[in-house]
C-alpha positions, 0 to 999 in steps of 0.5 A: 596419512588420512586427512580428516576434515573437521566436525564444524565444517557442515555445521557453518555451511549449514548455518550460511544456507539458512542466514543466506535463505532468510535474508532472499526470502525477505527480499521478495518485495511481499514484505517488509520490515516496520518496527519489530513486526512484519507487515504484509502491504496486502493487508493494506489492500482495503477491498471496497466494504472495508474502505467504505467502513474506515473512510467514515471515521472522523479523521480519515482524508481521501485522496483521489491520485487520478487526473483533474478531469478524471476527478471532475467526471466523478470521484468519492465523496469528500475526497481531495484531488492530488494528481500523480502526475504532478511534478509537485505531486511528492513535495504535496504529500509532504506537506500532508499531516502524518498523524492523520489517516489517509485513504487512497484511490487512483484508477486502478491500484499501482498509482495509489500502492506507490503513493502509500509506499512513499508516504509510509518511507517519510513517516505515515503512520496509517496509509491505506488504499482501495483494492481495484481503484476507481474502477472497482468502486465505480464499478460496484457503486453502478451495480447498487443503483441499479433498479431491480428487475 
């Protein structure tokens, strides 16, 4: 007698390979879920003009994640010093208003996307910070002080 194998089979296995592939490609670390929508953290990457533009409004704070002494040799006007390295550093961003935006900069950008990260997991609605750091801010601010030749 020859044994069949049943119609429903290659459809379950198809159906586990696309769960199973869905689920890896949201693991990637690119993306994540917030709400109903998903929100790329590239996006949140503002490049020196866009950062410029969104720090103006009214109710932006800077927060500079840089150390004191880096801070003191120079930082973005009006920003608010917070040290990553402080062992208070989590419980200080804590104590921050989440229904205010917040801008971030460190030296260059792990630092601040940590930062953003953890702010966004304990409530903040609109975090952003500065594509390159300091040293693309600096970098571009010494180039348009520059007199032309």
């Amino acid at each position: 007698m020859r044994m069949t194998r049943p119609l429903y089979l290659p459809l379950i296995a198809c159906l586990l390979f696309t769960i199973t592939l869905s689920t890896l490609s949201c693991k990637d670390g690119s993306t994540k879920p917030s709400g109903t929508a998903i929100v790329d953290d590239e996006l949140k990457k503002l490049d020196k003009d866009q950062f410029t533009i969104e720090m103006k409004k009214g109710s932006a704070v800077i927060l500079d994640l840089r150390m004191p002494q880096e801070f003191e040799q120079g930082h973005i006007e009006g920003a608010i010093n917070i040290n990553f390295f402080d062992p208070e550093f989590k419980y200080k961003l804590l104590e921050l208003d989440r229904d205010k935006s917040y801008y971030l900069y460190d030296k260059g950008e792990a630092k601040s996307f940590r930062a953003m990260n953890y702010m966004e997991d304990n409530g903040f609605a609109k975090v952003r910070m500065l594509k390159g750091g300091w040293k693309e801010w600096s970098t571009v601010k010494e180039e348009e002080e520059k007199p032309n030749q």
